[in-house]
DOZAPA-292580 format. One record per residue (C-alpha): residue in one letter; x, y, z. Coordinates in Angstrom, 3 decimals. Layout:
N
a:X:Y:Z
...
//
This chain:
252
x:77.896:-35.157:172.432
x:78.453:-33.365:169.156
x:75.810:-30.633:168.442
x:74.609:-29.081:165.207
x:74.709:-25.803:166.338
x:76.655:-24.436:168.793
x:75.911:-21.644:171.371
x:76.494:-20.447:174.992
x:79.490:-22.168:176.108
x:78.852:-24.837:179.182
x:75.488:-22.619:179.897
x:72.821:-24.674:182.005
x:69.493:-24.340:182.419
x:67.862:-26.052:185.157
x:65.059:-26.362:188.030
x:64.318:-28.263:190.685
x:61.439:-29.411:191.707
x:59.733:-30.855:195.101
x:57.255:-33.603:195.038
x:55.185:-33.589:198.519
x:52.767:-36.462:199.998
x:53.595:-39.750:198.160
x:56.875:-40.850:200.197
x:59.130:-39.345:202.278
x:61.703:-41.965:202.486
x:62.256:-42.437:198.593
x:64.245:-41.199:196.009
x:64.227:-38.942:193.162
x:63.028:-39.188:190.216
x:63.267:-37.011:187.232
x:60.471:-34.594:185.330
x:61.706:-33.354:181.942
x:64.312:-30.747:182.572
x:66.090:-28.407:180.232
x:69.920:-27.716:180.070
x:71.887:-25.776:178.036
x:75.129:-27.497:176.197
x:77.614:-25.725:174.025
x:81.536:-26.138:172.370
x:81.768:-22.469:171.042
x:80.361:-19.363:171.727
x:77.645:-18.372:168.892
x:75.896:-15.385:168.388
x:73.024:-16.444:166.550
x:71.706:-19.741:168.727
x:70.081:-20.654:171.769
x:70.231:-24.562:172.352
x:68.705:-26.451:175.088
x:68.600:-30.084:175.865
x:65.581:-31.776:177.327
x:66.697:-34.705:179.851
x:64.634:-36.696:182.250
x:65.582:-39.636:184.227
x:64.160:-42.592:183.115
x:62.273:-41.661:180.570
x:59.765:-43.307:178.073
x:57.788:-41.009:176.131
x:56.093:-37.568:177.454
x:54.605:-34.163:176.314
x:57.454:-31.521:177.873
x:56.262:-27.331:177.394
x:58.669:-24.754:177.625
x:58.451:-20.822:177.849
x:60.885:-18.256:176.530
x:61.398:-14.697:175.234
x:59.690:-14.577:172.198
x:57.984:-11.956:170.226
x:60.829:-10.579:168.098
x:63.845:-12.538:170.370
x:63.965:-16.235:170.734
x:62.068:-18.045:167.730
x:62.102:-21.625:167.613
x:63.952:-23.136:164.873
x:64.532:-26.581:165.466
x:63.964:-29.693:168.004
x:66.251:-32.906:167.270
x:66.055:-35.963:168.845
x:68.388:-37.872:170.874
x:68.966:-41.518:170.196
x:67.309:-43.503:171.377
x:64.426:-41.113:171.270
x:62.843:-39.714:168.895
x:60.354:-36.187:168.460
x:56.509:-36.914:166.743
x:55.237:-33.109:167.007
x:55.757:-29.436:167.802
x:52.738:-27.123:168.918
x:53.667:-23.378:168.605
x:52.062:-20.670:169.977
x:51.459:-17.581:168.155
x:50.895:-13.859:168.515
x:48.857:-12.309:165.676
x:50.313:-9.399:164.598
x:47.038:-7.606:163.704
x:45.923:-8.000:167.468
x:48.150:-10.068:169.437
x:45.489:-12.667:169.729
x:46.896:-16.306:169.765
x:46.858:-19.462:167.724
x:49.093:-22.871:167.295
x:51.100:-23.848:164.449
x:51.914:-27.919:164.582
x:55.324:-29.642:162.876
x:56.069:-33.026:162.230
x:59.566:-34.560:161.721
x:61.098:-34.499:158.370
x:62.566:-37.605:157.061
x:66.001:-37.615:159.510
x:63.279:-37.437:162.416
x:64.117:-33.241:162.956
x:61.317:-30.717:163.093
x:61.931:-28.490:161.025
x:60.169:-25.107:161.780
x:59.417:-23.053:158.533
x:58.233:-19.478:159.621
x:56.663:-19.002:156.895
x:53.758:-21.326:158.147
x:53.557:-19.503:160.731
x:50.248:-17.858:159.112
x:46.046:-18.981:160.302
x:43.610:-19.881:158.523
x:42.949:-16.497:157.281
x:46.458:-15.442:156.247
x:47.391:-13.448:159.393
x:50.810:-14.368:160.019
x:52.213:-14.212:163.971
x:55.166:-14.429:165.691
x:56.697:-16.686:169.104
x:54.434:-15.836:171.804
x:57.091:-18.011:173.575
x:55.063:-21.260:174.924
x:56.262:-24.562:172.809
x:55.322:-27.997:173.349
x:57.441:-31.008:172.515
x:56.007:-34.752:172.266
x:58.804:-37.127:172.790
x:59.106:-40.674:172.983
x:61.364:-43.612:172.685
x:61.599:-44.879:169.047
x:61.836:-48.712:170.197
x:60.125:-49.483:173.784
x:62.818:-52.544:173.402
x:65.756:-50.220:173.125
x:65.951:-48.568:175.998
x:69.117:-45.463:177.176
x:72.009:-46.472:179.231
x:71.289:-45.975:183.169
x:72.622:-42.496:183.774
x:71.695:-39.542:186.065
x:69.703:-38.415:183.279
x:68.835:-39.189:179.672
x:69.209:-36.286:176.633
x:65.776:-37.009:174.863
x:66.320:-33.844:172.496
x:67.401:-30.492:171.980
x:65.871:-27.428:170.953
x:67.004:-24.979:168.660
x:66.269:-21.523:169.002
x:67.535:-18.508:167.220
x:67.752:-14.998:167.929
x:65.526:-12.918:165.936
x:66.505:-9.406:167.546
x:69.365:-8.287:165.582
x:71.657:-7.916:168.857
x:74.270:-9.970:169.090
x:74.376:-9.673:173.216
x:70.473:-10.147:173.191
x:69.409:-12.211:176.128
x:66.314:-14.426:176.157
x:64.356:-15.784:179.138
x:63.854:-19.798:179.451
x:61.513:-22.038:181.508
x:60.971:-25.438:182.013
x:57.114:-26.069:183.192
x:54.539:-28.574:183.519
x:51.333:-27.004:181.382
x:48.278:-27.876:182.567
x:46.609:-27.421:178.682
x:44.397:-24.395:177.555
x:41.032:-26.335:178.807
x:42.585:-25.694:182.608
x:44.349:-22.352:181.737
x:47.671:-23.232:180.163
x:49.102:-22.133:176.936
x:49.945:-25.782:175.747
x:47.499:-27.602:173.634
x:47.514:-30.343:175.820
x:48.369:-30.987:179.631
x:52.115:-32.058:180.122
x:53.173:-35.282:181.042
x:55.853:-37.564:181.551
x:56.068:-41.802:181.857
x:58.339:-44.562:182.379
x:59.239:-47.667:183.709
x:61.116:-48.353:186.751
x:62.619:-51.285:189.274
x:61.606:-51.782:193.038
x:63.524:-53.505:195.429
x:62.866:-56.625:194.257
x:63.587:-56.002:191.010
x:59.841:-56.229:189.162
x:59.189:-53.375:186.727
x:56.848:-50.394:187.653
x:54.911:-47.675:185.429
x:54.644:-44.272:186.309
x:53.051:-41.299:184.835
x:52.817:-37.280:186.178
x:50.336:-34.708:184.425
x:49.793:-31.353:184.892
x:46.289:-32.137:184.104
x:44.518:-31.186:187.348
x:41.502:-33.215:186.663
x:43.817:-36.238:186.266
x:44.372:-38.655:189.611
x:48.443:-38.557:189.021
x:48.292:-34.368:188.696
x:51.262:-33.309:190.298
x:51.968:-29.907:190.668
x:55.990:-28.870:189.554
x:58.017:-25.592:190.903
x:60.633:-24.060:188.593
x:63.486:-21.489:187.805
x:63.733:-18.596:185.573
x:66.395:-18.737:183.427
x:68.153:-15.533:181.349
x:71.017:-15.879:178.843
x:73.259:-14.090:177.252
x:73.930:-15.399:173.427
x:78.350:-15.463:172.731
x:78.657:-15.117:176.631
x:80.192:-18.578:178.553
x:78.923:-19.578:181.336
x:80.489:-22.370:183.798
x:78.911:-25.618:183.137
x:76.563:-27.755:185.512
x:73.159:-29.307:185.166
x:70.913:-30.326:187.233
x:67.789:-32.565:186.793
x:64.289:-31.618:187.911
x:63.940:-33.795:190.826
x:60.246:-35.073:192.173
x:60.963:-35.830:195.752
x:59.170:-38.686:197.439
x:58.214:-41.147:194.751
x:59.063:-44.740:196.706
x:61.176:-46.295:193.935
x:64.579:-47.273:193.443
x:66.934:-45.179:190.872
x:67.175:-47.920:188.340
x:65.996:-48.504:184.968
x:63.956:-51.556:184.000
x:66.107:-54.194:182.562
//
């Protein structure tokens, strides 16, 4: 996969994550999981690459070292997906209280952050308070990715703001529950698609993080540090709910 930027070589990010009381006996399926992919070592770049198993559309939150370190710059889709908003949080820098910022996709179907939005309605301007959230989908429900182990929705962009060029930042990959149930996302995470079961007929499924919501589930993750210019070995790993009943195919 060629990548506009480039960053830590090979570098991964990824959790995994247990799903309890639905089925024992069946296998995994995936929840939106971040991993990091690189060709050269950069000093200027953090990238990160969203990919889910099976995947149809979804609202995916991430949290990393902001304030003054890791600032989001960009989120680019993946074919055959596409990206239809960005909610960033904010730190004010009169009191560190917090507000959202919201991008749309330019004409190429890339948000585009411009920092210089990042300003409320009263002309305070802010900085990352590190939560992000992504809403992804697929940009034909007709066209759907090639079975795989996972599938590269899009990646995110982030640069480092500190000035250092061995800064490290902090990521994480988490299900938000939304700031009505005491999240920092807008709204509560989710993730949907379609599957096969034995027989072959097509099933829906959808996971919140809304706790009020009958398919809440609730999703365990890793921490995350890296260095920017520093290569890593390469591996990724999808986050994994255990126990769903379905078979690991795609609907044909």
């Amino acid at each position: 996969m060629k990548l506009k930027y480039f960053v830590v070589q090979g570098a991964a990010m990824a959790a995994v994550v247990g799903l309890s009381g639905i089925s024992a006996s069946a296998s995994r399926l995936g929840h939106a999981g971040y991993s990091t992919t690189g060709a050269t070592a950069s000093q200027t770049q953090w990238n990160l690459i969203c990919d889910p198993q099976y995947a149809e559309n979804g609202l995916t939150s991430t949290a990393y070292t902001g304030f003054g370190v890791a600032s989001i710059s960009e989120i680019i889709p993946e074919a055959p997906f596409k990206v239809t908003d960005l909610e960033v949080q904010l730190l004010r820098t009169t009191d560190f209280s917090t507000f959202f910022v919201d991008f749309k996709p330019n004409a190429q179907g890339i948000i585009v952050v411009d920092r210089s939005q990042f300003v409320d309605t009263h002309g305070v301007t802010g900085v990352d308070a590190g939560f992000l959230q992504v809403a992804w989908s697929l940009a034909d429900p007709n066209i759907q990715p090639p079975d795989a182990t996972d599938d590269n929705t899009h990646m995110l962009v982030f640069d480092n703001m500190s000035g250092n060029p061995n800064e490290s930042a902090t990521f994480r990959d988490y299900a938000d529950p939304g700031v009505a149930n005491g999240g920092h996302s807008l709204l509560p995470d989710f993730y949907s698609g379609v599957i096969t079961d034995d027989s072959g007929n097509p099933q829906n499924f959808t996971f919140t993080a809304d706790p009020n919501d009958p398919t809440h589930t609730t999703f365990d993750t890793n921490t995350v540090t890296y260095v920017v210019g520093t290569p890593e070995p390469s591996s990724i790993a999808l986050l994994g709910l255990a126990g769903v009943g379905l078979l690991k195919r795609r609907r044909k």
